[in-house]
C-alpha positions in Angstrom: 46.9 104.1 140.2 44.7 107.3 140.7 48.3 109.1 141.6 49.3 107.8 138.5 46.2 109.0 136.2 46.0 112.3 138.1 49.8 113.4 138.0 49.5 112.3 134.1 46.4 114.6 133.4 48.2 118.0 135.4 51.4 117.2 133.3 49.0 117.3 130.0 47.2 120.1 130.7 50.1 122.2 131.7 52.6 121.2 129.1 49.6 122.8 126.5 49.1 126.0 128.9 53.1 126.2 128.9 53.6 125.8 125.2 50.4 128.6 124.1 51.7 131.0 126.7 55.3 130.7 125.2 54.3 131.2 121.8 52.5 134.1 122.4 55.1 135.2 124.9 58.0 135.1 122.6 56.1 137.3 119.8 55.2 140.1 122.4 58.9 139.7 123.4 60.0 140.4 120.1 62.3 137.0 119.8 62.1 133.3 119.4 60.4 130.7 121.1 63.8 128.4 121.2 65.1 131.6 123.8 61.9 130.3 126.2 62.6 126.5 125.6 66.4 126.5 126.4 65.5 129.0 129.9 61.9 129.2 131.7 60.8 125.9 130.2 63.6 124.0 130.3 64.0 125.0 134.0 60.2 124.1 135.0 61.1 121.1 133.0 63.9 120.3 135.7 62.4 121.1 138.5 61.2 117.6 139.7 64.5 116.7 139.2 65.7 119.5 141.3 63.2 118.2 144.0 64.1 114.7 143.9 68.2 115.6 143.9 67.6 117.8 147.3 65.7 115.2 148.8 68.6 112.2 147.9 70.6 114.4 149.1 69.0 115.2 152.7 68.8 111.4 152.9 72.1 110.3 151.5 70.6 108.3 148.9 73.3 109.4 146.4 73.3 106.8 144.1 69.5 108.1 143.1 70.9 111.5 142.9 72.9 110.7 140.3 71.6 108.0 138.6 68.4 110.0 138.1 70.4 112.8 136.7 72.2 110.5 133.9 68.8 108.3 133.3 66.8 111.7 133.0 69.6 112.7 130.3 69.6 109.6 128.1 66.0 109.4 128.4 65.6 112.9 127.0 67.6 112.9 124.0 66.3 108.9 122.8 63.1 109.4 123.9 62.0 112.7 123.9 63.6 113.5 121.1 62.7 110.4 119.5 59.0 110.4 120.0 59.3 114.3 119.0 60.8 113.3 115.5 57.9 110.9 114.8 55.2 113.2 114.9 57.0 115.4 113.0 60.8 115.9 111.6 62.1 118.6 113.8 64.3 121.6 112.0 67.2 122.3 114.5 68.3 125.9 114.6 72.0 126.8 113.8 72.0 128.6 117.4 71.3 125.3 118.8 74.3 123.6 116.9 76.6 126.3 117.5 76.3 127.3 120.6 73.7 125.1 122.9 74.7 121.5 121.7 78.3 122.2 122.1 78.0 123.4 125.4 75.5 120.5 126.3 78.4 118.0 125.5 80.7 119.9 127.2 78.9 119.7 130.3 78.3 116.3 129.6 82.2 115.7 130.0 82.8 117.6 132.5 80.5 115.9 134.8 82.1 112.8 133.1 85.5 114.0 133.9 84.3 115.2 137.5 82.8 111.9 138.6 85.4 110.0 137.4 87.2 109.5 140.7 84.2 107.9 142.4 82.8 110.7 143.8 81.4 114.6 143.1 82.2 117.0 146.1 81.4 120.2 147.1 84.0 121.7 145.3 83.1 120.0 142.3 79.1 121.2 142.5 80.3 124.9 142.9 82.7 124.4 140.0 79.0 123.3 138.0 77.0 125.5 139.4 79.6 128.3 137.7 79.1 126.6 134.2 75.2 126.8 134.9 76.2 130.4 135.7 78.2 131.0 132.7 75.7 129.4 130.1 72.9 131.2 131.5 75.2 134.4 130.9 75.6 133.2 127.4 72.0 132.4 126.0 70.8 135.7 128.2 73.4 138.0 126.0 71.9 136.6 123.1 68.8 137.5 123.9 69.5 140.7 124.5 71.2 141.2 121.3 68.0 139.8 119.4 65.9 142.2 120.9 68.6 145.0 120.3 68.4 143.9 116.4 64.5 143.6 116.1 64.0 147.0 118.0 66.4 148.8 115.4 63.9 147.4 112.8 60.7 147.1 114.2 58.1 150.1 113.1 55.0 147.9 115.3 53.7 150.3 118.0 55.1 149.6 121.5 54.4 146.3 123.3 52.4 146.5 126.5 52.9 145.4 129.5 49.7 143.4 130.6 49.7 140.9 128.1 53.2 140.2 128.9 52.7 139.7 132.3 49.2 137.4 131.7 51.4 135.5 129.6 53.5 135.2 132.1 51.5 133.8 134.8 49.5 131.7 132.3 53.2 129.8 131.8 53.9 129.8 134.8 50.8 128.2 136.3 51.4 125.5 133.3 54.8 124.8 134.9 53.2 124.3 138.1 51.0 121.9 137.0 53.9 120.3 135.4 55.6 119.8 138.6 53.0 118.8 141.0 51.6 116.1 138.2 55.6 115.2 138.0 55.5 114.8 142.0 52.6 112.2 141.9 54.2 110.3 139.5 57.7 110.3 141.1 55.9 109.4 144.2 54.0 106.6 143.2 56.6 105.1 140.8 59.2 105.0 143.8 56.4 103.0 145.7 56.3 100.3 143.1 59.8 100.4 142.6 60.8 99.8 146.2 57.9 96.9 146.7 59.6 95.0 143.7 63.0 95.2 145.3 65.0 97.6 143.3 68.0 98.7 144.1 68.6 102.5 144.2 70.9 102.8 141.4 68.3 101.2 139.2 65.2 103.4 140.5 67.4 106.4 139.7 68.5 105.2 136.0 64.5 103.9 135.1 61.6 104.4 137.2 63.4 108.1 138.9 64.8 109.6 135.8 61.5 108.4 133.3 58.9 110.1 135.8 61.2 113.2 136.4 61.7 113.3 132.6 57.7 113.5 132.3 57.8 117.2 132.2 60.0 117.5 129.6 58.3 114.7 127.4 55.1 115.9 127.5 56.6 119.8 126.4 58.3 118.6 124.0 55.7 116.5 121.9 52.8 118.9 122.7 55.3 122.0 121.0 56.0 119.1 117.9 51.8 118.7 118.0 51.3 122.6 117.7 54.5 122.7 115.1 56.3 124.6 117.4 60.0 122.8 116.5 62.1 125.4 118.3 60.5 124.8 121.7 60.3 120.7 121.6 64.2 120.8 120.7 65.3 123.5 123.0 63.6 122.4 126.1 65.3 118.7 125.7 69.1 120.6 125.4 68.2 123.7 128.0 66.6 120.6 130.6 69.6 118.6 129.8 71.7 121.5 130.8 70.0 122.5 134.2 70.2 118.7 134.9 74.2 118.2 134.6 75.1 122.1 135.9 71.9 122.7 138.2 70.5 120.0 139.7 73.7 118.2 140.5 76.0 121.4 141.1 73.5 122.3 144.2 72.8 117.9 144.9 76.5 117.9 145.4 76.9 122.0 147.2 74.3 120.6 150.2 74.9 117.1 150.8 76.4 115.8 153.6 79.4 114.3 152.0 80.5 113.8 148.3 78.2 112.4 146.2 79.1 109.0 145.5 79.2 107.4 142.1 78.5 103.6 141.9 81.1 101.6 139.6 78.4 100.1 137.4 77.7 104.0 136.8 81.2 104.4 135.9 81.5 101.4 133.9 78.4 102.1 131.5 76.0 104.5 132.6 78.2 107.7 132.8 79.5 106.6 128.8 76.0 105.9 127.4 75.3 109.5 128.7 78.3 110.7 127.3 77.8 108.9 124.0 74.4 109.9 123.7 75.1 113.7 124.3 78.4 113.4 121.6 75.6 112.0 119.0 72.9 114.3 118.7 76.1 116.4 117.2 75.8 114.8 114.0 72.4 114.1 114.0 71.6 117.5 114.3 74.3 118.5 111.8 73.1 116.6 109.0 70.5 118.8 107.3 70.1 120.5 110.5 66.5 118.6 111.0 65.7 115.1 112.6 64.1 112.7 110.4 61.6 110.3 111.5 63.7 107.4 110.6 66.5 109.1 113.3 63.8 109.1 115.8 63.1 105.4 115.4 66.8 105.0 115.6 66.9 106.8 118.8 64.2 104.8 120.8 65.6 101.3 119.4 68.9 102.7 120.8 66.9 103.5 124.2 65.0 100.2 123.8 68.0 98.5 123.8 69.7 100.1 126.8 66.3 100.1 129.0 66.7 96.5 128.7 70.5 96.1 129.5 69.5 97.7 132.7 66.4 95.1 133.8 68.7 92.5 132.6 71.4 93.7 134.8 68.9 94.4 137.7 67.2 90.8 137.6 70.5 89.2 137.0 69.7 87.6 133.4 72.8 86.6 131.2 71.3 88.4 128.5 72.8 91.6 129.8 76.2 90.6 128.9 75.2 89.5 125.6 73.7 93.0 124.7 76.5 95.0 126.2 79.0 93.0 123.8 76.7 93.2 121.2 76.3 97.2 121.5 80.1 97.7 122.3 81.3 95.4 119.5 78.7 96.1 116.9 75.9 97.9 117.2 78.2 101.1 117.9 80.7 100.9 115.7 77.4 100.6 112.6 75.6 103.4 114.1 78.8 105.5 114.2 79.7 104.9 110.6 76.6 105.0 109.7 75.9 109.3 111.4 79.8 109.9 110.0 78.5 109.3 106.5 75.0 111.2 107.2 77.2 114.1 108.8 80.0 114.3 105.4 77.2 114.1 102.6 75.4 116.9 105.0 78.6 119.2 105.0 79.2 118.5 101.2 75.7 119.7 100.1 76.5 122.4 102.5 79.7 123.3 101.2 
């Protein structure tokens, strides 16, 4: 329990420390904050979940590998995201529609389309850690070209260096405490998850993925507390990102063998994840901005899933019940439901 409070209290404190620093950091930079929440914080964001894939991996505990990477995922976009909208409705950038959401879903299927054999080899993790490569290529050019286009207009006197670099460490000692608060949690949730009898696959999907995802959490609703809407929605799509192409591109590079993907992962896990990415298309199309009653509609969603999986875990008929009732009718409503939302958006648009 003191692991618990403690590792909660670090995370708090240095989500706030990362978010100022950013702020600040960005308008010394010359560019946006949403540049810092898909890179440096979306990475120290991930890092617990780097940690925890490297050490599956050393222990060939591959179904938490993975199923921490596609519970981390879902968790971000419901929850996260969710929770985010409810403080306040979030205005989504056209960069992030364009460019980063589209490539988020495309990672999504590849690692979809990877796994789909059963397993994720060697070959496969250098084949993501190239994506990771290329997208980190991609948002970096942009950067460059923003600060290309404000330095052709900017008459402010030359930036200096030492507040650049204070700013710098200030984030980075936030991230830190992100990670080791994100350690004690991981740690102690994995205690109480292996004294109740869990099985790995479910640690990964639950009690792995929602303490890895702490970091990101925690970012992402101080940034919607401070108003900073470019950072809380950036920092859910770049960790997402690092997840799929990072932390399982270098999982599946060191371990042993391939990574091995369970079929109840296949079946429903690896789709949820998949369906999940494919929606935040619309939902950020639609008046590029996430409404509060979106938010709700995104925990219920989660709220419905975490409870497919305890159902599933303690063997409960009900799980079987919801699954039909999600497959048969709860998607198919939600789906018409964001294609109408999405074609009044583009008509007021157009």
């Amino acid at each position: 329990m003191i692991e618990l409070v403690c590792g909660l209290l670090l995370m708090i404190i240095g989500a706030e420390l990362s978010v100022r620093a950013a702020v600040v950091l960005a308008a010394l930079l010359k560019t946006r904050p949403l540049f810092l929440g898909l890179t440096v914080i979306a990475l120290g964001s991930s890092a617990p979940q780097m940690a925890v894939g490297l050490q599956a991996a050393l222990t060939d505990s591959t179904d938490i590998a993975v199923g921490s990477v596609i519970g981390s995922n879902i968790f971000n976009v419901l929850v996260t995201l969710g929770l985010s909208a409810l403080i306040i409705p979030l205005r989504v950038a056209r960069q992030l529609v364009r460019v980063d959401l589209p490539l988020m879903i495309a990672a999504t299927a590849l690692v979809a389309a990877l796994a789909w054999n059963g397993v994720l080899s060697a070959l496969d993790g250098v084949l993501l850690l190239l994506g990771m490569a290329g997208y980190l290529f991609i948002v970096l050019r942009q950067f460059a070209h923003g600060v290309r286009h404000v330095a052709a207009t900017d008459t402010a006197p030359r930036r200096r260096i030492w507040p650049i670099i204070g700013r710098l460490a200030l984030m980075s000692g936030g991230l830190a405490l992100l990670i080791l608060g994100s350690h004690l949690l991981v740690g102690a949730a994995v205690v109480v998850a292996e004294d109740l009898g869990l099985s790995e696959r479910v640690i990964g999907l639950t009690v792995i993925a929602v303490a890895t995802s702490l970091p990101a959490l925690m970012t992402s609703l101080i940034a919607a507390l401070r108003g900073e809407r470019d950072i809380a929605v950036g920092n859910i799509i770049g960790s997402n990102l690092f997840n799929l192409l990072g932390v399982l591109g270098v999982t599946a590079l060191i371990s042993s063998g391939p990574l091995s993907i369970s079929p109840n992962a296949l079946d429903f896990d690896l789709p949820v994840m998949l369906g999940v990415a494919f929606l935040c298309l619309p939902l950020f199309y639609s008046g590029y901005r996430i409404t509060r009653l979106e938010g709700l509609l995104l925990l219920g969603l989660y709220a419905v899933y975490g409870l497919h999986i305890v159902s599933f875990a303690t063997g409960m008929p009900l799980a079987e019940r919801l699954e039909r009732l999600m497959v048969h009718y709860a998607l198919p409503v939600l789906g018409l439901g964001v294609l109408i939302s999405t074609f009044r958006a583009w008509r007021r648009q157009h």
